[in-house]
C-alpha positions in Angstrom: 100.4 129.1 86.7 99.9 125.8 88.1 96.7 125.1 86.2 98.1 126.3 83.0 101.1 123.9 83.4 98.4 121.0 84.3 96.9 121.8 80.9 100.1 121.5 78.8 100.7 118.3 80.4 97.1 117.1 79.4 97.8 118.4 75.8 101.4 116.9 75.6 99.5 113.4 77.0 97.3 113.8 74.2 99.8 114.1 71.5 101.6 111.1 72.9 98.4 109.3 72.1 98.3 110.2 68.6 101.9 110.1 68.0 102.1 106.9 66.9 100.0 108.0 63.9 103.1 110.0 62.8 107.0 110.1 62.7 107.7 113.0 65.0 107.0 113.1 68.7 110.0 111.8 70.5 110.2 114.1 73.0 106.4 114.7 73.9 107.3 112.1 77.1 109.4 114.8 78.3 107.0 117.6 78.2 104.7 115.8 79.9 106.8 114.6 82.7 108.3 118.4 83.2 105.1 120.2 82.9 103.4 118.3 85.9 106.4 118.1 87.7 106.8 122.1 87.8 103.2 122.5 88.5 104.1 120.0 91.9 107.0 122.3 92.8 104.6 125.3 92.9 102.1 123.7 95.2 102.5 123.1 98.5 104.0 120.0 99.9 100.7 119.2 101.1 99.4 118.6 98.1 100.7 115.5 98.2 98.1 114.1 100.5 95.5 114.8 97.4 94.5 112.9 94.8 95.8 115.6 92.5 99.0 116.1 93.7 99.7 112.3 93.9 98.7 112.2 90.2 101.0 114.8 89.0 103.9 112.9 90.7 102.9 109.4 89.3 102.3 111.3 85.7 106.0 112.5 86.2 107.9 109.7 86.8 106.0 107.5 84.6 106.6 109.4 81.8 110.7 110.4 82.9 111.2 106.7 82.8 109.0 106.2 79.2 111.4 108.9 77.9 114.6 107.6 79.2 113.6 104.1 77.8 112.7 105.8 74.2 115.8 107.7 74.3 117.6 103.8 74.8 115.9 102.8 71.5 112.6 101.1 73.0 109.7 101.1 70.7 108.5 105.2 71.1 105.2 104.8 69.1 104.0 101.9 71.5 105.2 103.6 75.1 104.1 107.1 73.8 100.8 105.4 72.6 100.2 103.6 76.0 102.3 106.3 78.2 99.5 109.3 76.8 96.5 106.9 77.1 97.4 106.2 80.7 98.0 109.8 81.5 95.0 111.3 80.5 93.1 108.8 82.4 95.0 109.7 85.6 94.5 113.3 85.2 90.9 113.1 84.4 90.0 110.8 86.9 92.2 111.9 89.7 93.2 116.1 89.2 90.3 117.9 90.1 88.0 120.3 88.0 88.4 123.2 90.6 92.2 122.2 90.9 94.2 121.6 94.1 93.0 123.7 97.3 94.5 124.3 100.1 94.5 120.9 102.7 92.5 121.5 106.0 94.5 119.2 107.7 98.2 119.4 108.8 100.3 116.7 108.1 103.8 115.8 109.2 106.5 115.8 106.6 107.6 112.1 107.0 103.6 111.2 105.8 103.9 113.8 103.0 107.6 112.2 102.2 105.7 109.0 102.6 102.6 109.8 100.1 105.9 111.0 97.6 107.7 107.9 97.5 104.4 105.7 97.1 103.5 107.8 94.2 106.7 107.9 92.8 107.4 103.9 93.0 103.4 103.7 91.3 104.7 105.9 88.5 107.9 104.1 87.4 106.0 100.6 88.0 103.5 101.5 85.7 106.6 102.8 83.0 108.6 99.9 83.8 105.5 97.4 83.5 105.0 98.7 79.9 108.8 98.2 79.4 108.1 94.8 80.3 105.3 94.2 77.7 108.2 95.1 74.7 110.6 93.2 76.4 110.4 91.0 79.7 112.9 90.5 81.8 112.8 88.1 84.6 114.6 89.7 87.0 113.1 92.7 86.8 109.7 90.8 86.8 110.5 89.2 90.1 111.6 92.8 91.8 107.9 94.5 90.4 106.3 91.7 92.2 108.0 92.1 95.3 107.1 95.7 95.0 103.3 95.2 93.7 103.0 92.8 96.8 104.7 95.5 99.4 102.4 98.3 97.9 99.4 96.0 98.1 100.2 95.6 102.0 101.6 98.8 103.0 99.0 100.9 101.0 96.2 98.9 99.1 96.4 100.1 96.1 94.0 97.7 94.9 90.9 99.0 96.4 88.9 99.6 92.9 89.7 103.3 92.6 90.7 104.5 88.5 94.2 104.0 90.0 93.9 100.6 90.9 92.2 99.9 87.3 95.0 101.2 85.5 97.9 99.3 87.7 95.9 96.2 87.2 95.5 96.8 83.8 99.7 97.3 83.2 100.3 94.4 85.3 98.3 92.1 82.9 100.0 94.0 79.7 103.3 94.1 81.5 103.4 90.0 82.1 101.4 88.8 79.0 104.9 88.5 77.1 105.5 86.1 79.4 102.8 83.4 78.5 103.2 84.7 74.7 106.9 83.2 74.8 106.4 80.1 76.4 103.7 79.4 74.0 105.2 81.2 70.6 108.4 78.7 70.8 106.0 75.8 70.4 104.1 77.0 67.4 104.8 77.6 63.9 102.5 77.9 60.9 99.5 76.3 61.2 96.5 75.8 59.4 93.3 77.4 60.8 94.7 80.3 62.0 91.9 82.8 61.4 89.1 79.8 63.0 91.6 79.9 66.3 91.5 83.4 66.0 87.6 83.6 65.4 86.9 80.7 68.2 89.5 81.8 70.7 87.8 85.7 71.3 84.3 83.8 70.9 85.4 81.5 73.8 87.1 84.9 75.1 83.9 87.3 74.9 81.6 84.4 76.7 84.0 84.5 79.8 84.3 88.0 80.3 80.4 88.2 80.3 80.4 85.4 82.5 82.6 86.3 85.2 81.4 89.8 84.9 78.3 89.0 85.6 79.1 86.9 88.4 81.1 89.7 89.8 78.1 92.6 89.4 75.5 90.5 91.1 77.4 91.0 94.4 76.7 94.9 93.7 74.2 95.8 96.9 72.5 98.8 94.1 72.9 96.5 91.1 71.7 92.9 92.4 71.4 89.3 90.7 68.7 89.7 88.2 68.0 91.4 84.7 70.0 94.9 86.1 73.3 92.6 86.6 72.8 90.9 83.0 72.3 94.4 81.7 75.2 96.4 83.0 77.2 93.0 81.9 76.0 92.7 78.7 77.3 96.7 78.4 80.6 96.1 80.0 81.2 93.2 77.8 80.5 95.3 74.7 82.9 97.9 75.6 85.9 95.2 76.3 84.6 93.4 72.8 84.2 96.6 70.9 88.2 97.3 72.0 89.0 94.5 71.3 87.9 94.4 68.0 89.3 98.4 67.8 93.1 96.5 68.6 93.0 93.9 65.8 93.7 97.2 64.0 96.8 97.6 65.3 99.0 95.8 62.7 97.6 98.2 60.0 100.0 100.9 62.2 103.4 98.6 61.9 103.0 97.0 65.1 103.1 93.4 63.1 106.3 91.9 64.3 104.4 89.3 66.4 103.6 85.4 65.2 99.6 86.2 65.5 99.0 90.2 65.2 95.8 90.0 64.9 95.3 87.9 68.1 98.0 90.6 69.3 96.0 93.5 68.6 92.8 92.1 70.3 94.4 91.0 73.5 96.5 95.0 73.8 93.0 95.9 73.2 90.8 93.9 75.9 93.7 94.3 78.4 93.6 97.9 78.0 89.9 98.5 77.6 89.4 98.5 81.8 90.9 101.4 82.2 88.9 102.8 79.3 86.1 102.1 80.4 86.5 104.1 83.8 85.5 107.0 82.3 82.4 106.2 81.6 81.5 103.7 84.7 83.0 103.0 88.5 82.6 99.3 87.6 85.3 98.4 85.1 87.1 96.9 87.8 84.3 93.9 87.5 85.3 92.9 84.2 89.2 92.4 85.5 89.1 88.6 85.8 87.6 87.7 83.0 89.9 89.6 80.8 93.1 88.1 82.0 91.4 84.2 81.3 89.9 85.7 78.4 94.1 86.9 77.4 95.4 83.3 78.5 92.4 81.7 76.4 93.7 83.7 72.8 97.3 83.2 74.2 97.0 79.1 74.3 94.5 79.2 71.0 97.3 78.5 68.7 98.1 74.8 70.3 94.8 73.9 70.8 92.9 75.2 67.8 95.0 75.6 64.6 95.7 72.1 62.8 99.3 70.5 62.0 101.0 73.5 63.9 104.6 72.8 63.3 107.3 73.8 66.0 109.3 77.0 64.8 112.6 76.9 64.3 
């Protein structure tokens, strides 16, 4: 029962990935949450301390909360579009093929309570951080720090895992609106727009293979020489080629930003980290130079385009 439940929650993800495609799906979030939350009920507690039953409780509460905010009128084809993408990498990376056994060890309910409430803060973060992306809010910004910062210290969640890739990754989509309004208030329509757009993911592509590479090298089985420029070279071509895949984006209606192009690519190298854990254990070396390689096509406008007048 519990792996059949498992696999309508991977095939609800899934149609919350192509929903945006389409003008029906507003309740796929709500499948997905129920489905993996059942399949939790009927496992032991234990299950808890595995990466499976962790998963199932983030995937739950992530998608509650993306339901809730759809039902409140937030954009549905963007959190269903980001809320399945996320899900089926947490269930492919983190439920296991043989499904959840039985735990060898015995473990004290205050650490099992303890395991649920981290998992079940990680899942509405990640729901709330793509909230955030639509419409940020400072307040709330300042309490998911304080909580990013306590989960950091109390339980590391940045330690390279798929997990960590995919909080990083909602963390840089969650506070790009940020930088995009402090910099979108000062521009207007210049001319040049397509060379700033051309020049900033240039500039954009070179730092990403820079700082990846930089990052590899310190890989004991990868090292400094032609293997590091290799695997870069690759990484960089999967960030580029999604990228590229996200300038696309305003051809589905999401157009309502001053440059949706630039839009499209940055949605599409923020995300393309955790995309690219399913093929390699070393997306988390391409982290840094994505978020410059965001803040580069952010600032573009001001820099690059020519007689940019202020918007009213």
């Amino acid at each position: 029962m519990a792996e059949t439940l498992v696999t309508i929650g991977f095939l609800s993800a899934l149609a919350m990935l192509i929903s945006p495609l389409f003008d029906k799906g507003k309740w796929l979030a709500s499948i997905t949450a129920s489905s993996c939350a059942l399949c939790f009920v009927l496992l032991p507690f234990d299950s808890i301390q595995q990466s499976g039953g962790s998963s199932l409780v983030i995937i739950s509460c992530m998608c509650a909360l993306i339901q809730y905010q759809i039902n409140n009128g937030v954009a549905r084809k963007y959190l269903n579009g980001l809320g399945g993408c996320i899900t089926l990498l947490i269930l492919l990376a983190m439920y296991p093929e043989e499904g959840i056994i039985d735990t060898v060890n015995d473990y004290s309910t205050l650490s099992n309570i303890q395991e649920t409430l981290k998992s079940v803060i990680i899942g509405l973060l990640l729901a709330q951080l793509l909230t955030n992306s639509l419409s940020f809010d400072n307040r709330i910004s300042i309490f998911m720090i304080v909580t990013i910062i306590a989960l950091q210290l109390g339980a590391g969640i940045f330690d390279g895992d798929v997990l960590s890739v995919v909080i990083s990754v909602a963390i840089l989509i969650g506070f790009m609106p940020f930088f995009e309004t402090k910099i979108n208030k000062k521009i207007g329509t210049g001319q040049g727009r397509s060379v700033a757009l051309g020049v900033s993911t240039l500039m954009g592509i070179i730092l990403i293979f820079s700082l990846t590479y930089v990052s590899i090298s310190g890989v004991e089985r990868i090292g400094d020489g032609d293997g590091a420029i290799a695997v870069s070279l690759w990484l960089t071509s999967g960030v580029t080629l999604f990228g590229l895949f996200g300038m696309l984006l305003p051809l589905l209606g999401f157009d309502n930003h001053p440059r949706p192009e630039a839009w499209g690519w940055r949605i599409g190298i923020a995300i393309s980290p955790m995309l690219i854990t399913i093929q390699s254990d070393l997306a988390s070396h391409v982290l840094l130079g994505v978020a410059l390689a965001l803040l580069v096509s952010i600032s573009s406008p001001l820099v690059l385009e020519k007689k940019s007048t202020k918007a009213v």
